[in-house]
N, C-alpha and C positions, 0 to 999 in steps of 0.2 A: 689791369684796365677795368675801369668802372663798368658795370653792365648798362643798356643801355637804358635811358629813363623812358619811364612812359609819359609820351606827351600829355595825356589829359589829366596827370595827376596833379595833383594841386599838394605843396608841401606843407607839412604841418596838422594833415588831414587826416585819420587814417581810416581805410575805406571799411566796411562792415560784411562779412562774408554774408551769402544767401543762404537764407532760413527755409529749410519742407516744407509745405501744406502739409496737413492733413485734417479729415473729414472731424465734421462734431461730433464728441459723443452722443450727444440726443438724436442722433440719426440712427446708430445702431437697435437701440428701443422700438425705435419708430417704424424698420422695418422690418424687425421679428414679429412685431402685431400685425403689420399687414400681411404677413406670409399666412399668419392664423388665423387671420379675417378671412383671408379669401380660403384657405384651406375652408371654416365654415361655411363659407358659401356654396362650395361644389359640395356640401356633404349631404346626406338626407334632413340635418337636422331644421332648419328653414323651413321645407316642407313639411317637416311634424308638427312645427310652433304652428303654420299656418294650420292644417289640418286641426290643431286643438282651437285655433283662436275662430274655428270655422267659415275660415279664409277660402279654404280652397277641398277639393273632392277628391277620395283616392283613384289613382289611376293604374292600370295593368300595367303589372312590369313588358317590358320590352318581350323578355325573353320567355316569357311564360305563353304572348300570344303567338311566337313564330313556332313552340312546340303545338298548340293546340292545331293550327295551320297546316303539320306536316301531318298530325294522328289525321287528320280528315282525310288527306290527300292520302294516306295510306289505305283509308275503306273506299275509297271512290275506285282505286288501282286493284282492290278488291274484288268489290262488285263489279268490275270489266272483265274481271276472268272469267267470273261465273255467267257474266251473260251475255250472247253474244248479241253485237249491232248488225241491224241487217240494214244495209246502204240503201237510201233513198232512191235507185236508179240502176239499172242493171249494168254490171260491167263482166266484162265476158276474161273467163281466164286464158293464158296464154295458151295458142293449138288450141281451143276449142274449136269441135265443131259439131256442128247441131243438127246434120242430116239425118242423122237418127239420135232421138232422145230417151233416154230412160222410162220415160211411161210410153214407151211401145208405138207414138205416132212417130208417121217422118215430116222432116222442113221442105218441102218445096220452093224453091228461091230463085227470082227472078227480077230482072232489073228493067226500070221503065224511067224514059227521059220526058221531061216538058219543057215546053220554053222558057226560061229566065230573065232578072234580071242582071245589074253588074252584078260582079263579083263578093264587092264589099256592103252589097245592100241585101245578097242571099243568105251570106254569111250570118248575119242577125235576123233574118225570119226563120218563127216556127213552122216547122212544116215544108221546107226548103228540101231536106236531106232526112226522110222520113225512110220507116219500116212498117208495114201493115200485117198484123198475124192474123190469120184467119183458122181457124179447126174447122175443118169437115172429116165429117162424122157417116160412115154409112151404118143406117139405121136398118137392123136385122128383120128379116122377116122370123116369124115362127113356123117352125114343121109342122103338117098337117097328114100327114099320112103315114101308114103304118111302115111302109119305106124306111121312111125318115127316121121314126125310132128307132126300127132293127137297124139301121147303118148308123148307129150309135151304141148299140148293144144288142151282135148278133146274136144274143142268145136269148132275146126277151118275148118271141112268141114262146116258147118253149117255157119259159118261168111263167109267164102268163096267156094261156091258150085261149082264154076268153077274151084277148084285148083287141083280138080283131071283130069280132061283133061286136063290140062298140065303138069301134071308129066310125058307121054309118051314122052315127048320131055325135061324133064329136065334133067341138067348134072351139076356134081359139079364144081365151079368156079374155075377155079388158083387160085384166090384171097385167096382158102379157104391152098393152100398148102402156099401158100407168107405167110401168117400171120405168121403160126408155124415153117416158117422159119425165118421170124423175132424176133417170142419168142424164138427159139431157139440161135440166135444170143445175145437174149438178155441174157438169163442166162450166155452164156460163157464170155460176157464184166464186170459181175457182180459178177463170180461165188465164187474171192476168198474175198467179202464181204457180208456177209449172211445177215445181215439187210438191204440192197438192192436189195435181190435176190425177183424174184417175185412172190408173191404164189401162190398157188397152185388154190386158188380161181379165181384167174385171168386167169392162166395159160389156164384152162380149163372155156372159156367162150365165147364160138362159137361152136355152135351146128353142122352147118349146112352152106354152101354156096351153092345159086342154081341158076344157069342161066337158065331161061324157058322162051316159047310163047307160044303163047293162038292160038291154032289151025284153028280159024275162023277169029278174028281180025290180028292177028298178033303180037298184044301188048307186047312186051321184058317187063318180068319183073325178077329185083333182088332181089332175097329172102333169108335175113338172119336171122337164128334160134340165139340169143342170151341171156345174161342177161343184166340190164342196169344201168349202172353207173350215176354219174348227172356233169353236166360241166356247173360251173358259171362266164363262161366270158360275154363279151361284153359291148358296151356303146354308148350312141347315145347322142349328147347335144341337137338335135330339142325336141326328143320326154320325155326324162328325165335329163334337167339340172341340178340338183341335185342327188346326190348317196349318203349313207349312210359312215359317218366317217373308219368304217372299212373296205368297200372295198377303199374309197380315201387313203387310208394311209396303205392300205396292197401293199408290194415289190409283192407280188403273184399273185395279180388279173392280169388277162389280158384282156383287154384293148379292143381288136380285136374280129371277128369272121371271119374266111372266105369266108361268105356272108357279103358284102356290098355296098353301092351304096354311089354314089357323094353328099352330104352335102348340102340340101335346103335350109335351114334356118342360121342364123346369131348369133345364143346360143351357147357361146365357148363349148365345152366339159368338163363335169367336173374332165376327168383324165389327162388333159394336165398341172393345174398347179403344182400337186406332182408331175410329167414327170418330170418339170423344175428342181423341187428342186432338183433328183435324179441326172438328168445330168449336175446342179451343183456343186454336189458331186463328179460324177465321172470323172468330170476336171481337179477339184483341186488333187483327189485322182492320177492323170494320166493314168486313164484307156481305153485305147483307143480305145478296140471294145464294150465296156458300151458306152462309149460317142457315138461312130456313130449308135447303135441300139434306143437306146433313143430319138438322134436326127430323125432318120426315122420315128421312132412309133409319135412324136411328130406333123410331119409333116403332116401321113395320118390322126392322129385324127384333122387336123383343114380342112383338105380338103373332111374326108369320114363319112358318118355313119354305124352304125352296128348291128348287132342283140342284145336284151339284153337277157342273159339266164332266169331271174329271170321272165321277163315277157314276153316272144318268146316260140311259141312250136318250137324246132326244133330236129333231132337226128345229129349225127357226126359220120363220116366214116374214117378208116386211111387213111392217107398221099399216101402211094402208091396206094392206089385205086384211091380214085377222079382227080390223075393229069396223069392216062392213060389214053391217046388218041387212043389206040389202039383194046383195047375191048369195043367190041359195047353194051354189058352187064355193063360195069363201072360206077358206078353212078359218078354224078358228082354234084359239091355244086350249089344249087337251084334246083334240082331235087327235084321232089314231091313223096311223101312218106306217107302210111298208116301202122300206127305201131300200133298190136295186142295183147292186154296184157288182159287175161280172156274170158270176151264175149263183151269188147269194142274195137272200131276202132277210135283210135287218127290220123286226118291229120296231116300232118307235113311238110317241106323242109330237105332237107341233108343241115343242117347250116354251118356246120364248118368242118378243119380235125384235125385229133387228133392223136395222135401215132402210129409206126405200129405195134407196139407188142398187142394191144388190141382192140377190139368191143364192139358193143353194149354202147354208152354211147347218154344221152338225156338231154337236156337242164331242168335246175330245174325247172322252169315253166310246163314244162311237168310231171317230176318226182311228183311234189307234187300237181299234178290230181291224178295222180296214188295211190299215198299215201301221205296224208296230213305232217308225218313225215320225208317225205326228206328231205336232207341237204349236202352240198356241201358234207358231212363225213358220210352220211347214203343214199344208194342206195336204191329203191324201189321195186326192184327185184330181187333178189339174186341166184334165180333159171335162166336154160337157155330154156325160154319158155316165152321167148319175140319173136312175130314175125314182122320184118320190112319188108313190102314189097313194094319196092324202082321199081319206073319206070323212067327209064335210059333216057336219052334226052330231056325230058320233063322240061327242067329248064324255070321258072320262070324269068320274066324280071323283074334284079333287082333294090330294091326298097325296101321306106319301107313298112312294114309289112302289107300286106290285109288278116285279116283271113276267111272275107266271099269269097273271092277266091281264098285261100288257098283248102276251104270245096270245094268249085263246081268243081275245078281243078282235087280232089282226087276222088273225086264221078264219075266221068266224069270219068275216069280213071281206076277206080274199073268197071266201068260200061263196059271198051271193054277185061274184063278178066271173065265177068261172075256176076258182081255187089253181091252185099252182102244177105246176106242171108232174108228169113221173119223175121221181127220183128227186123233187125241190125240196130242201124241208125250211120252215121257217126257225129262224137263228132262237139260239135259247140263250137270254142273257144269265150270269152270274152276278151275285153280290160281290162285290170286291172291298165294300166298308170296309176299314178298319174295325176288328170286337171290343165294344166298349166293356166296362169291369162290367159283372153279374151277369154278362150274357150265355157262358158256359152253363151258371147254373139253371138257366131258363131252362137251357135246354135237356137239360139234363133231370127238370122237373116233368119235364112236356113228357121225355121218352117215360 
């Protein structure tokens, strides 16, 4: 049987099979160039043509300013270790409490209410929810009677048996109200920093100021009741050219003492060359009253020499006292001085001045007779039953240091007040320098 026809076909016809598309060849060319075309586009090289045709300006790569970005961020994270921020407003740490502080006062604290208004309108006034500090301060009297000393150092009619005929002429110094008007000034410059403020141990460390004469002689002497602190300045390049690494290279030492004389020998000083490197510092830094104090201190250590603390007896007196010329009671630097701590008498000089908020401070050389564990951070006496008794005009031609007539000068001197009691002797100091070279043969000429 026939298959069956297909209705649409027409006989005689025959139909044409269907032909593939496919794409132009001109289109293959066509888009290999545009893949290279734009491949040029995203390359640098557009940007070189322009940069030569002086089209356009070089620009930082991406990736070179996100490193520069991070080296900074790394000094800044830096300098936060080394320095610390101290927060604009006090915040108190956890459990604190403040009824007794570290510089030796206590907080008295008490609460007081006033009328208000709402809630949300107290909330944003200042002064709403306040705290008021106030410091009081009781302001010491001075001892005036011979009492009052001995109940400080029972043994000091006996060191000095003349000290009671001149009690009938003693009177308390100005000097002694100046101080604790200085301390006073100094709490109010300090008051709204309490890790500044000064304590209370300090505060109270001046017993006594006492201007006397000796009824017979005549002899002015200044006698002050205090504790004694230790002060490790000074430097000499004749008599110790050499210093130890940590005063050469501490910002802190100084350098100076008040007492000095003109430079005999030819041995630089050993703190003139850290001076240098500092006031190379603070050149480059731009500091400009660094630079000129530096450059002075530099000047007198090649022209002066000084007392050393570590090896000098000497005591130090405030500022306002040793540079009035007006009271004839006023010690002054090189004055000779016998300081009484127990049942000894150390000779001394007024070496240096030193603050006017405090007294009583003594060269460590002195301190660690007194107590072998002095140190520039531990004081030898803590109690105020140090007696200095300082004879006024008496200064010493100076120079360096003679301790044998340092001794005869003080003795001599105790001698027109009444001299020292049986059995007192006055302290005989040692050289303790280091012997610089040639010194064996000196002596060894001399004998």
């Amino acid at each position: 049987m026939d298959a069956e026809k297909d209705p649409f076909r027409l006989d005689g016809v025959r139909r044409k099979r269907a032909e593939k598309k496919s794409l132009p060849w001109w289109l293959i060319p066509l888009g290999l160039g545009g893949v290279l075309f734009g491949g040029i586009l995203l390359s640098p090289i557009p940007e070189k043509v322009r940069r030569k045709l002086g089209l356009s300006q070089p620009q930082v790569r991406e990736r070179v300013v996100v490193k520069e970005k991070i080296v900074e961020r790394e000094k800044i994270v830096e300098k936060e270790k080394l320095v610390r921020v101290v927060p604009e407003y006090y915040k108190p740490k956890k459990g604190t409490d403040v009824a007794k502080t570290s510089r030796g006062f206590d907080f008295k604290m008490e609460v007081k209410e006033r009328e208000g208004k709402r809630t949300s309108d107290e909330r944003g006034v200042n002064g709403s929810f306040e705290a008021r500090y106030s410091l009081l301060v009781n302001r010491p009297e001075a001892s005036t009677s011979l009492e009052d000393l001995v109940a400080m150092n029972g043994d000091l009619k006996k060191i000095l048996p003349g000290l009671e005929g001149m009690m009938g002429s003693a009177k308390v110094s100005p000097f002694f109200k100046e101080l604790y008007d200085h301390k006073r000034d100094r709490l109010l410059s300090r008051g709204k920093r309490m890790d500044r403020l000064m304590t209370k141990h300090n505060y109270y460390d001046c017993q006594t100021m006492l201007e006397m004469k000796h009824p017979v002689t005549g002899r002015k002497v200044f006698l002050l009741q205090g504790d004694m602190d230790v002060v490790s300045d000074g430097s000499d390049g004749d008599r110790l050219p050499e210093m130890p690494d940590e005063i050469v290279n501490s910002p802190y030492y100084q350098a100076t003492t008040s007492y000095s004389w003109r430079k005999k020998g030819d041995v630089v000083n050993p703190l003139i060359a850290p001076n240098r490197e500092r006031l190379a510092k603070a050149k480059r830094e731009g500091k400009a009253s660094e630079v000129r104090r530096l450059t002075t201190l530099i000047e007198e250590l090649k022209q002066r020499s000084y007392l050393i603390a570590e090896y000098d007896p000497f005591v130090v007196m405030p500022v306002y006292v040793v540079v009035d010329r007006e009271n004839e009671w006023g010690p002054n630097v090189g004055d000779y001085v016998a300081v009484i701590v127990g049942k000894k008498v150390y000779p001394a000089i007024v070496g240096d001045a030193g603050p006017n908020f405090k007294v009583g401070e003594a060269s460590l050389r002195m301190a660690r007779e007194i107590d072998a564990r002095s140190s520039p951070y531990r004081r030898p006496v803590s109690d105020v039953n140090v007696t200095y008794v300082v004879f006024p005009g008496t200064r010493v031609e100076k120079g360096p240091p003679n301790y044998d007539l340092w001794r005869s000068e003080c003795e001599r001197f105790l001698g027109e007040i009444g001299g020292l009691g049986e059995g007192v002797e006055l302290h005989q100091w040692e050289v303790t320098l280091p012997k610089l070279e040639g010194d064996d043969e000196e002596e060894a000429s001399e004998e």
